[in-house]
C-alpha positions as a printed Julia matrix, in Angstrom:
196×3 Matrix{Float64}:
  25.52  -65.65  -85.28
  22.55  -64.01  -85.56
  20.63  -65.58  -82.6
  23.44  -64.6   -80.3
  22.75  -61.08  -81.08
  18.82  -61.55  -80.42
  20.04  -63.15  -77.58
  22.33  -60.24  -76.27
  19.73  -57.77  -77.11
  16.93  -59.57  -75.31
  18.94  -59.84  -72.22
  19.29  -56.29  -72.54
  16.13  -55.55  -73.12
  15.18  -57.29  -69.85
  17.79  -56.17  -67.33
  16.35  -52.5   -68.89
  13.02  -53.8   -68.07
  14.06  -55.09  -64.61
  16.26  -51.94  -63.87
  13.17  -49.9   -64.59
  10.79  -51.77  -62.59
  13.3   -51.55  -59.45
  13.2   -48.0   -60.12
   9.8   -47.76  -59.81
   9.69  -49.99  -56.89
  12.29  -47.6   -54.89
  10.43  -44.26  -55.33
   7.74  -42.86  -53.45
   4.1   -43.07  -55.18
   2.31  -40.03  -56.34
   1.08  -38.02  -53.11
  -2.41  -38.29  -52.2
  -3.91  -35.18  -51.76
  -5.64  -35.31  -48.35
  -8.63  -32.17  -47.56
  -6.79  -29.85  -45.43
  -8.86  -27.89  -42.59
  -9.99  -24.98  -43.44
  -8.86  -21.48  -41.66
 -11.11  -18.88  -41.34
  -9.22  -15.55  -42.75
 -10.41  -13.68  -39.4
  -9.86  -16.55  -37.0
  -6.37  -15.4   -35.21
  -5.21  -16.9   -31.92
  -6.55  -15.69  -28.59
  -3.34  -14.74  -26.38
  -2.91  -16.17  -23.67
  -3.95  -13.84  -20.89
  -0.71  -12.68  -18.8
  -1.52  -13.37  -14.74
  -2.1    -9.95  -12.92
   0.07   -9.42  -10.31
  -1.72   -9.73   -7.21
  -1.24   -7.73   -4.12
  -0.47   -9.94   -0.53
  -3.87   -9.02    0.82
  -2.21   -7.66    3.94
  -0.03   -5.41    2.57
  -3.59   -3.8     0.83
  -5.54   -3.97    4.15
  -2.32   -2.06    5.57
  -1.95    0.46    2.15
  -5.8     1.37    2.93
  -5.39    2.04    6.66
  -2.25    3.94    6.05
  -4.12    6.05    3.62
  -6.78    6.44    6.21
  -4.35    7.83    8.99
  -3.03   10.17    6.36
  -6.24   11.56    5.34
  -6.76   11.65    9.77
  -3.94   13.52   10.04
  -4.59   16.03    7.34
  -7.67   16.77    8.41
  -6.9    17.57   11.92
  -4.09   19.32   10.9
  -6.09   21.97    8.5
  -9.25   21.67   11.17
  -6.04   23.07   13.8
  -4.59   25.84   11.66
  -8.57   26.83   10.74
  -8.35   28.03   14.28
  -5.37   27.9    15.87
  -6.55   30.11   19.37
  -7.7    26.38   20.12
  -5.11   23.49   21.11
  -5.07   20.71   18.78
  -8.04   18.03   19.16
  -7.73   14.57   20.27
  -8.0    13.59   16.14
  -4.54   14.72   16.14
  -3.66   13.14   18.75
  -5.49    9.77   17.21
  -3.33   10.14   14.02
  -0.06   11.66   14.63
   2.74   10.74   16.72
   6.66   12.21   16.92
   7.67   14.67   15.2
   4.63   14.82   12.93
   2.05   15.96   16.04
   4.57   17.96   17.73
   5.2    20.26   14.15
   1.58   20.79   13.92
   1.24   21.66   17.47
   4.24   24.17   17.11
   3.14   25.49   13.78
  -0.6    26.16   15.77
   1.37   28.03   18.16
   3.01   29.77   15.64
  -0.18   30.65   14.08
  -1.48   32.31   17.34
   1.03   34.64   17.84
   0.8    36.13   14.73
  -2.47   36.43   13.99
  -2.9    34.16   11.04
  -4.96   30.94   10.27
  -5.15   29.12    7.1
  -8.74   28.66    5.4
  -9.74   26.05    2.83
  -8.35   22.77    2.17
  -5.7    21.46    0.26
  -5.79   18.85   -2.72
  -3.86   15.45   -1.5
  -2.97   12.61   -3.79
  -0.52   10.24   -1.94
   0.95    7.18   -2.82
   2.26    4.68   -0.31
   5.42    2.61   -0.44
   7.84    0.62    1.73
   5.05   -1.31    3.48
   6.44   -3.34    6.64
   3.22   -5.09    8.27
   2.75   -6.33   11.68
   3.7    -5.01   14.87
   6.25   -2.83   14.11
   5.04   -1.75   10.56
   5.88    1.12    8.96
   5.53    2.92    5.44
   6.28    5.6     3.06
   3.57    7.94    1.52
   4.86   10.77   -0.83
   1.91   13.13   -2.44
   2.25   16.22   -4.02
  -0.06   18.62   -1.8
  -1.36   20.97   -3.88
  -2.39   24.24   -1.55
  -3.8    26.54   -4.49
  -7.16   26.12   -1.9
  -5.6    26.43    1.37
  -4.09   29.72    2.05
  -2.57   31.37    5.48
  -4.4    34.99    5.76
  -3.92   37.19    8.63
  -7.11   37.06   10.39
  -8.15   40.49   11.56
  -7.49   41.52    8.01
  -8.29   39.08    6.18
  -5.06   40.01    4.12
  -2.63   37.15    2.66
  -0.33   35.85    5.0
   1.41   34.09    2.44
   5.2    34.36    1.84
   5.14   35.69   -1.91
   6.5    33.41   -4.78
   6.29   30.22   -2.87
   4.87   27.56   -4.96
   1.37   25.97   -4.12
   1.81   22.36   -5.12
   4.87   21.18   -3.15
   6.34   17.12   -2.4
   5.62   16.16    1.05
   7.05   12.99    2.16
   5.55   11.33    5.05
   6.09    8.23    7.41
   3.35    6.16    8.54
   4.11    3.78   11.84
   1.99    1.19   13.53
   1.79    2.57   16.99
  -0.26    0.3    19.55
  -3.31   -1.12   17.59
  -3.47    1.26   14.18
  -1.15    3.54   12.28
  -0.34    6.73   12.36
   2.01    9.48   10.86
   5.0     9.97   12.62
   6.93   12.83   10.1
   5.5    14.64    7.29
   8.38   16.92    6.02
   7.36   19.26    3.09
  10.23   20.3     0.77
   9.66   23.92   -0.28
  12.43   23.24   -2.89
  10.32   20.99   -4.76
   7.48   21.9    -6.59
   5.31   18.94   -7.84
């Protein structure tokens, strides 16, 4: 009797044994540990540098010969009311067309029959928008002309020919138009309503 308890203990002993070592079999061994790299504290990521927008490099060659006209036309405008007992100059004619040349030529007229002319300059800082290229281009330009500098005076006097509380710096809003082989301004409307 007693061997057939050896017996069943031994063969429990060894399916313990055998369950064990299938155990051991099934599981994962111990991890390795492997050098990681190392990461400098300061070392961050460089962004990736966002593309700047670009500008169609004949809408700029346009922008800066639009500008040009404008600065044209202002300065044959203010050259006209310096002295407005002479017509306006073929520079005005270069750089305004429409409406634009024929305001300056009536304010010039203007000017002469009352005895006033404007001295200085003004301060211009436009911006251009809206730019149609080729043939039949045209543009916007809004700037806030600032006239602190550029005052209307009665001449024989010298007196201020200004009309009293009207602001200096006022939004002027101006079209540009390609007219045979360059641009030029074709309005300019100032809006005494809006100070800039």
């Amino acid at each position: 009797m007693r061997s057939r308890q050896i017996t069943k203990g031994a063969v429990a002993a060894t399916a313990l044994i055998i369950v064990a070592a299938l155990l051991a079999a099934c599981t994962d061994p111990a991890p390795v540990r492997t050098q990681s790299p190392s990461i400098s504290p300061t070392a961050t990521p460089s962004p990736t540098p966002s593309p700047t927008p670009s500008i169609d490099p004949t809408v700029a060659q346009a922008e800066a010969a639009i500008l040009e006209a404008y600065q044209g036309y202002w300065d044959a405008k203010v050259a006209a009311f310096a002295d407005p007992t002479k017509d306006p100059g073929p520079e005005l004619e270069r750089f305004a067309v429409d409406k634009a040349f024929a305001d300056v030529a009536s304010s010039v007229f203007t000017f002469r029959d009352s005895g006033v002319s404007v001295t200085g300059r003004p301060v211009l800082s436009p911006t251009v928008s809206d730019v149609v290229t080729g043939d039949s281009g045209s543009a916007t330009i809004v700037d806030c002309v600032d006239g602190t500098g550029w005052q209307p005076i009665y001449t024989a006097s010298g007196e201020s020919a200004a009309v009293t509380g009207q602001a200096v710096r006022l939004l002027t809003t101006s079209t540009a138009y390609y007219y045979v082989d360059h641009w030029t301004i074709r309005t300019s409307n100032v809006d005494r309503e809006a100070p800039c």
